[in-house]
C-alpha positions, 0 to 999 in steps of 0.5 A: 495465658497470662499474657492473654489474662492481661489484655483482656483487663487492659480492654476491660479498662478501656471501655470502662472509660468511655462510660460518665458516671453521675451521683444521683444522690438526691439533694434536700431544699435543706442543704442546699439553702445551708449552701446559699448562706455559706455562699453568702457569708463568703461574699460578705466576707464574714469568715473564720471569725471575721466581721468582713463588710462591717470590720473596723478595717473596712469600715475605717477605709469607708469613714471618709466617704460616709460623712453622715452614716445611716442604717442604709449604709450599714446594711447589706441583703440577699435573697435565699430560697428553701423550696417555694419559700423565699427568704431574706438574709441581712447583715446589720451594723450599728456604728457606736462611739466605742467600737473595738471588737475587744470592748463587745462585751462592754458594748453589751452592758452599754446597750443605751448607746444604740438607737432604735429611731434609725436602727434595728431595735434588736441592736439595743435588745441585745447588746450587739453592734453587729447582727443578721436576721432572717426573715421570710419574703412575700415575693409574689401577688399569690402569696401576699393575698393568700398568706396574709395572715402567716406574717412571720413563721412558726415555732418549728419552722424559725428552729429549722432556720436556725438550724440551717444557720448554725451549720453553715456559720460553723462551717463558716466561722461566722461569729455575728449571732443569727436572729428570726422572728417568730410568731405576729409580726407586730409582736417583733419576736426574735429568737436567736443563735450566735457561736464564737469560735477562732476567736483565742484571745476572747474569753467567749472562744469556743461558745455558742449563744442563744436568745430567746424573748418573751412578751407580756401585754398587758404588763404583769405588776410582778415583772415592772419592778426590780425585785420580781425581774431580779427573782426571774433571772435568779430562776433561769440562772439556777436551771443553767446551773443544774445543766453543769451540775451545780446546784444552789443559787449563783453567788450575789457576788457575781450578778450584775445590775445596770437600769436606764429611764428613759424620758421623751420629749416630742417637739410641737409647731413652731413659727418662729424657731429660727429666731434663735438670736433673741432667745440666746440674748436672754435667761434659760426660761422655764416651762409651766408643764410638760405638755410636749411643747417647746413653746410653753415658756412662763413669761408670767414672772416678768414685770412690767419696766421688762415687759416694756423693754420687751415689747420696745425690743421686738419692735426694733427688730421688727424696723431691722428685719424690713430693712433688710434684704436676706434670703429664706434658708432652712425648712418652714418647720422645725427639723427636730422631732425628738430629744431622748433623756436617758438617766443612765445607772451604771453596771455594777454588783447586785449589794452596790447597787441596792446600796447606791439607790435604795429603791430611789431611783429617777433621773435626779439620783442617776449617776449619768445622763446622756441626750440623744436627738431625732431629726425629721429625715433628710428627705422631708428637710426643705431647703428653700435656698439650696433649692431657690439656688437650683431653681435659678441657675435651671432657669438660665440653662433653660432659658430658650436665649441661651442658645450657645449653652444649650445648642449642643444638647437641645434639640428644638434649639434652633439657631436659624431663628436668631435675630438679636438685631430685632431683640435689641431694638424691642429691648431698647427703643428710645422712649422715657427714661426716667420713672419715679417710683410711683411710676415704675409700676405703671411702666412695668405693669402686669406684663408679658414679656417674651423672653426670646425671639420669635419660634423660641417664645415664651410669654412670662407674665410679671408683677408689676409690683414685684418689679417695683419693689426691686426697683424701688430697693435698688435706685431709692434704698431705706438709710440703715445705721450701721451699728458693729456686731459687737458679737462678731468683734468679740469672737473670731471669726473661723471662716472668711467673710463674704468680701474677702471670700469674693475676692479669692475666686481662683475662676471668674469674678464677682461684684462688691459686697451689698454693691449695686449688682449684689443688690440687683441679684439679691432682689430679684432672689428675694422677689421669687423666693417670696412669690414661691413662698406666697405659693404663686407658682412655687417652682414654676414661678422660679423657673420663670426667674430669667424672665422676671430678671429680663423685665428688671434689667430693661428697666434698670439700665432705663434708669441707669442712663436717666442718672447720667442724663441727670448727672445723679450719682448711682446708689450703691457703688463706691466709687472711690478707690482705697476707701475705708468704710470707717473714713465714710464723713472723710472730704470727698475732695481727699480720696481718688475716684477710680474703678476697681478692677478686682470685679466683673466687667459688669460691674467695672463698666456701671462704676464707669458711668457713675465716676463720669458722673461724678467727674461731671459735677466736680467739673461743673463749677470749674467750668463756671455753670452747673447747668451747663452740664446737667443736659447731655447730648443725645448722642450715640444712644442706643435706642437711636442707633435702632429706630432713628437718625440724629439730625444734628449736623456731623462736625468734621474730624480727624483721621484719627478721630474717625479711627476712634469712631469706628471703634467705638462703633465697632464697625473697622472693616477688617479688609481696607486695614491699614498699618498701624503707623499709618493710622498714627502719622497724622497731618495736621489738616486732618485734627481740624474740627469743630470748636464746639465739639468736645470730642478729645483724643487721648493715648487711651482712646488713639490706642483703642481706636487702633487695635480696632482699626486693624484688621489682622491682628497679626499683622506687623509693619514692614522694614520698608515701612518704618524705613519710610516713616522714619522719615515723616514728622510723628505729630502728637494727637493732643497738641495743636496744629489748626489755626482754631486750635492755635488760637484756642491755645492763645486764648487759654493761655496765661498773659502776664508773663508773671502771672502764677495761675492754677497753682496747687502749694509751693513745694517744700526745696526746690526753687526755679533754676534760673530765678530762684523763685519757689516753685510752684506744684501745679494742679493737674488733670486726672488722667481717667477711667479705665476698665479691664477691657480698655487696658487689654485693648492699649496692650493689644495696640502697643503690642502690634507697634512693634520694636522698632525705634519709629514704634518705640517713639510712637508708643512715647508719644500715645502716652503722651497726653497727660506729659503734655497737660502736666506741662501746660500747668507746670507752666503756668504756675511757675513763668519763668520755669526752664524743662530742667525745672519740669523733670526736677518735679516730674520725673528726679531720677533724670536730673544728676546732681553735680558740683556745679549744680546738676545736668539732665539725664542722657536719654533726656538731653537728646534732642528728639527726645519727646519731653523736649518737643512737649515742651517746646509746643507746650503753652502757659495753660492752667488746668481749668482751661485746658482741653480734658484729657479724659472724654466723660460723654463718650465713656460714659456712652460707650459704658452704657453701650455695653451694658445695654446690649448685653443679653440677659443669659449673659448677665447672668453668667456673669453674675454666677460667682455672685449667686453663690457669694449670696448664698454663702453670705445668707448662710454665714451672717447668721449669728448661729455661725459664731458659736457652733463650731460645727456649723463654722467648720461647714463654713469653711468647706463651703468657701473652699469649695466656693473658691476651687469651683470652675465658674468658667466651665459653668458659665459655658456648660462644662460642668453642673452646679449640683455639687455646690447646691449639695454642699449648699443643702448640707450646710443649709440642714446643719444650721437648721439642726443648731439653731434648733438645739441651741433654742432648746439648750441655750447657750450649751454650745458643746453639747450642741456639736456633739450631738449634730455629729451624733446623734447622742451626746453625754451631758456633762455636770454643771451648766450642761446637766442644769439646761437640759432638766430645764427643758424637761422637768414640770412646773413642779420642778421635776423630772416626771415618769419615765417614757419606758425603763430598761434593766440588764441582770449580768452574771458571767458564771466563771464556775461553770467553765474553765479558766480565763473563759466565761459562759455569761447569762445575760436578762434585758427587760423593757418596761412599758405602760402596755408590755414587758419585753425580755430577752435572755441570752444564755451561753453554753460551751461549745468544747465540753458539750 
């Protein structure tokens, strides 16, 4: 029976099972917004007593990345819903320079910290860094039109959030005090509820708090001043009191009083607020009212010698500022809206304070005086140069002639529509070279130049007068005295000057400072900029930038070749090397011409042509006759290699020589290369030519003409081919082999066996072996001008040769060409000198010194070595007869050549390090940049960033720009901020810093306090009425609780014309309650 008892219950339970059973409890709209906001506070992470988002652990790991904070980034939202009602939970955080979350009690006293212009007023109000408010949404169409009126919620409706709210942050263990707003919404009526728990070591463990904020407009005479204030707390203290049995009013001893006045200052329109130099060079000028206007400055008291001196000096500034060429920054308008005065009186017992003041109380009798700044926000700050930078690089990337950068991410760019052939001859065809200024205009005129070839046109019309104009700066330039900034001699500079600055870009190069090219760009900027600013198109006139630089270079290199042409020096390029800028009245004939090749090849190439000018009319009167050489062929221009053929009869030349042309030409047929031995084994009928060619093969141009010549650039001579060479005389290019040549060097050569010619001194030991004459140190040629491109080419050449010993003898012998002129004056200035003599002078390490009077080195002494076959062909020939090393014409062309077919797009990406150089340089000679060391530290980033930044990835679409014209704008913004300050506060260069990295600062006494009542007294020599007032009554009530735990009361009251605000905070014990 029993067993049948237990059966049945063993069915029974397993049919139970087969059956869900569901709670339908129903749940309120209530409790389930009580757990949208537990959700919340765990997702934000403020739990068991933590501040989560907002904690000094988060926010110390955050610094880094949030440079300059605002109230977007310390603010956090979500979305709520009780029933159809929608609501809004924000978490706000107020960064102060105090922020340790055992100060908060401190940090409520020093309410003044917080800002009201960026941040919640509640912060101020209050006293608290951290907060979150709950505030209902109008989250659809129906609900804005139809509850309009409702802007904020009703009495019971805010203490039923608050109710919610308590839950869940006890639940929680939330300690950031919730706040609703109650009533209109233009009122900004709060109360509040905040619990401290989990909490040990706070003395407010265990407390809940509630605030609650009254409004009185208009303003009631009995609450604007301390004493009825003073009376309302002492009224709501004694009621809190009753609530825990004591009677009585509290002890004055433990009422605290702390006041702040605060004085406005709103900034007015000024023009000319970036002219901070001049006004830092003179006395603080006072203010004739407090009107609100920075520039109602007295010059009354002047007399009329400093009226004068004045008037001479704005004048001269005036001459100094048409002079020069510099780029717009910063906004029109001056950035700063407001600068705040708080006349701050401590926390301190009621009697002291009463004591302290006696009723006088204004900013003079304040105990401490802290300023705090507004700036105009981010989004309304122009940047003209950040954004003329931006401008112009768009312009390039855009430019429909940039097709390898825009190929693969443009899809109308078609590249079967390419002709450069055609774009070069309309670029370049012959015509006038040379235009005065008067008629740059006419040959530029207002035109339409198409800025790409057919099916990429893009007609651009240009100015002829802004193309003049830089024209004109560029090839005549105004003479300007170079006076030292005594201000940069005096205080060291934190941050590299712009020369140095362009000679450390790890990526690319740049051109020299307020070089040739510098100034190119640096026109062309300002001619846009300038027309943006006349509001010619503004943004559509500098994306026509690589248009208007089009129509500049045609018209630059026009005038480029008329100063070859004319053998007139090109301004703006140093041509000599170690040159120092202070030597600049030195003798020309003491510094060495010569081509730096720390720079780009655009610039290396234009210092090409102006040192063949220079070489040109220093060898005119070697020559006999200037005009001789002030005409120069027209040979192998670039617009007659287009549309037309010389006529000129085409001399006879050598193997080599027509190897040489086809480099230069750049027309080697790869196919029909020969060996690089081949090429160099010359016969002596093939150097035959014409007398009257100038035409002079030297080791850089054999070496060139090779590298070209030869197809394959792998290609190495065969064992075979040495073997076979090793056989056949190497003839050396320079030395003469035709019967003209022979008797040139005839003619050339001295004829008096003991005539001493183009000799240069004596030198100061040595004297000639067999003789014992003196010798003579001969005048030598210059071996010429290279650029980087050319030295590449000779290491190419040198390095196909090969290392065998017919191509070691080979490369000797390429090289030889300045050996051989050296000789040939060496010669003639000592007549009876022996090669002993030459390697004494030329080359001391290859004479060993012996007792009887020394021998030549081994590898000298050989008797295949090339010194001694130099020598022997060497002839009695001065430098001034002999045949130039250097070919001047045909470099200078060839220079030219290069210049004039490189594309716009590509002499813009080679100029990019120079655009930023530029813009660097704008920004760093303002004189701002020497006293702010803020501003210089921002310098210094910039440079860095200027010198890690991948020019090359740029230049060939890698990467963007933006980064650097980001960190262009932030220094751009500081700079605007400082000298907008130092105008107001001259010369108060700490307080300056400190409040561009906060936006308050504390004004320290002495020289600070004295700047900043200059700026805001009046003209009776005082401070006027506060904008509004502040005062805290504080009390702990210790009494009212246990020991080493505090229940505070604390009274905020703001009084202005139109309102009195209070907020009272009162806190109760949440563990006896």
């Amino acid at each position: 029976m029993s067993g049948s008892k237990r059966r049945q219950s063993s069915a029974y339970s397993d049919d139970l099972s087969r059956y869900e059973f569901v709670d339908y409890t129903s749940v309120s709209h209530f409790e389930k917004f009580v757990t949208h906001i537990e959700e919340t506070l765990y997702s934000w992470g403020v739990k068991d007593g933590s501040y989560g988002l907002f904690s000094q652990e988060q926010l110390a790991k955050a610094k880094a990345a949030i440079a300059h904070p605002s109230a977007t980034e310390f603010t956090r939202r979500e979305t709520l819903a009780m029933g159809d009602d929608v609501f809004q939970l924000t978490y706000h955080y107020h960064p102060t320079p105090s922020s340790d979350e055992a100060e908060q009690q401190q940090q409520q006293q020093h309410f003044y910290q917080f800002s009201t212009a960026q941040y919640h007023p509640l912060h101020r109000w209050t006293g608290l860094d951290r907060l979150m408010i709950v505030k209902p949404m109008q989250d659809s169409i129906k609900k804005k039109i139809f509850n309009s009126s409702k802007s904020s919620v009703d009495i019971s409706q805010a203490k039923q959030l608050i109710s919610a709210c308590a839950i869940a942050f006890q639940n929680a263990g939330c300690s950031v005090p919730v706040f609703v707003p109650v009533g209109q919404s233009r009122h900004d009526l709060y109360m509040g509820y905040g619990v401290t728990s989990q909490q040990p070591h706070n003395p407010v463990n265990e407390t809940e708090a509630r605030y609650n904020m009254t409004l009185t407009t208009p303003p009631v005479s009995h609450l604007s001043y301390l004493d009825g204030l003073k009376t309302l707390f002492l009224q709501r203290l004694s009621m809190h009191r009753e609530d825990y049995g004591k009677s009585g009013d509290a002890p004055e001893s433990s009422i605290y009083i702390s006041a702040v006045y605060t004085y406005n200052l709103k900034n007015w329109f000024d023009e000319h607020w970036k002219e901070w130099d001049e006004v830092a060079e003179q006395e603080p000028k006072r203010k004739n009212s407090f009107d609100d206007e920075f520039e109602a400055w007295g010059d009354d008291d002047l007399s009329e010698p400093e009226e004068e001196q004045r008037s001479e000096s704005t004048h001269n500034r005036k001459l100094k500022e048409m002079s020069q060429h510099q780029l717009s920054f910063g906004s029109f308008n001056d950035p700063l809206r407001t600068l705040t005065l708080s006349a701050l009186f401590p926390l301190i017992q009621e009697d002291e304070f009463h004591e302290a003041y006696d009723r006088n109380m204004d900013a003079l009798t304040a105990k401490r005086w802290q300023i705090s700044r507004e700036f105009a926000p981010v989004n309304q700050q122009r940047a003209y140069l950040a954004t003329l930078v931006e401008q112009v690089v768009e312009s390039w990337v855009k430019d429909p002639t940039n097709r390898e950068y825009l190929a693969p991410y443009d899809d109308n760019n078609d590249e079967s529509t390419s002709d450069s052939a055609g774009l070069m001859h309309n670029l370049f065809a012959a015509g006038n070279r040379h235009k005065l200024p008067s008629q740059l205009g006419a040959s530029t005129g207002t035109s339409t130049t198409s800025s790409s070839t057919s099916g990429l046109a893009d007609s651009v019309t240009v100015k002829s007068d802004a193309v003049d104009d830089v024209l004109t700066a560029l090839f005549y330039p105004l003479p300007i005295k170079k006076d030292g900034d005594t201000k940069k001699q005096t205080r060291q500079c934190r941050f590299d000057s712009t020369q140095k600055l362009g000679l450390r870009l790890k990526s690319g190069s740049s051109v020299p400072y307020q070089s040739f090219l510098w100034n190119l760009l640096l026109y062309s900027l300002e001619a846009a900029s300038n027309a943006s600013a006349n509001g010619a198109g503004s943004k559509k006139n500098t994306a026509n930038f690589m248009g208007f630089l089009r129509v500049v270079w045609v018209e630059v290199l026009k005038q480029i070749r008329w100063h070859w042409e004319n053998l007139e020096p090109i301004p703006g390029l140093n041509p000599y090397l170690y040159d120092d800028s202070q030597t600049e009245e030195a003798d020309k004939d003491s510094k060495t011409l010569g081509i730096d090749l720390r720079y780009n090849i655009l610039h290396q190439k234009i210092s090409m042509v102006n040192c063949c000018i220079l070489r040109r009319k220093q060898n005119a009167p070697q020559n006999g006759s200037i005009g001789d050489h002030t005409t120069i062929k027209p040979v192998q221009r670039v617009g007659d290699l287009f549309d037309r053929v010389s006529d000129e009869k085409i001399p006879k030349t050598s193997k080599f020589q027509t190897l040489l042309e086809r480099f230069v030409e750049g027309g080697a047929d790869s196919n029909n290369s020969e060996a690089i031995e081949d090429s160099i084994s010359i016969a002596p009928s093939d150097l035959a030519e014409d007398d009257e060619s100038d035409i002079f093969v030297d080791a850089v141009d054999s070496t060139s003409n090779d590298s070209s010549g030869s197809g394959d650039s792998n290609r190495r001579p065969s064992h075979a081919e040495d073997e076979e060479e090793e056989g056949e005389e190497v003839m050396v290019p320079n030395m003469p082999f035709t019967v003209e040549e022979l008797e040139a060097d005839e003619a050339n050569a001295v004829k008096d066996p003991e005539a001493i010619e183009g000799e240069s001194k004596v030198h100061s030991t040595l004297k000639l072996l067999k003789t014992g004459q003196p010798m003579h140190i001969p005048i030598t040629q210059d071996p010429g001008f290279m650029t980087e491109d050319m030295i590449s080419q000779q290491a190419d050449l040198f390095e196909k040769l090969g290392t065998s010993t017919n191509a070691t003898q080979q490369r000797a012998k390429l090289q030889s060409a300045q050996l051989y002129s050296d000789m040939q004056a060496f010669k003639a200035a000592n007549p009876h000198a022996c090669l002993e003599d030459f390697v004494r002078w030329h080359s001391p390490r290859d004479w060993i010194a012996d007792t009887e009077g020394g021998q030549l080195s081994t590898r000298m002494s050989e008797p295949n070595n090339i010194w001694q076959e130099l020598w022997k062909w060497s002839k009695r020939i001065p430098c001034v007869r002999q045949k130039p090393l250097f070919n001047i014409t045909v470099e200078a062309e060839k220079a030219l050549y290069f210049l004039e077919t490189t594309s716009i797009h590509e002499f813009f990406s080679i100029m990019l390090p120079t655009l930023g150089l530029i813009a660097y340089d704008t920004l760093s000679v303002h004189p701002i940049t020497q006293y702010s060391q803020h501003v210089s530290d921002g310098l210094v980033r910039l440079s860095n960033e200027l010198v890690d930044f991948s020019w090359e990835d740029l230049r060939h679409g890698k990467r963007t720009f933006d980064s650097m014209i980001s960190m262009i704008r932030q220094q751009e913004s500081t700079m605007c901020h400082a000298i907008s300050l130092l105008r107001k506060l001259p010369r108060q260069y700490d307080l300056v810093d400190q409040l561009l990295i906060n936006d308050q600062a504390v004004v320290k006494e002495g020289d600070e306090r004295s700047a900043v009542f200059q700026l805001f007294r009046n003209e009776h020599g005082i401070v006027s009425e506060p904008s509004f007032r502040e005062y805290i009554f504080y009390s702990d009530c210790k009494d009212l609780t246990g020991p080493d735990r505090i229940l505070p009361s604390r009274q905020y009251t703001l009084v202005r014309d139109n309102e009195i605000r209070i907020m009272y905070t009162q806190t109760t014990d949440a563990l006896y309650n």
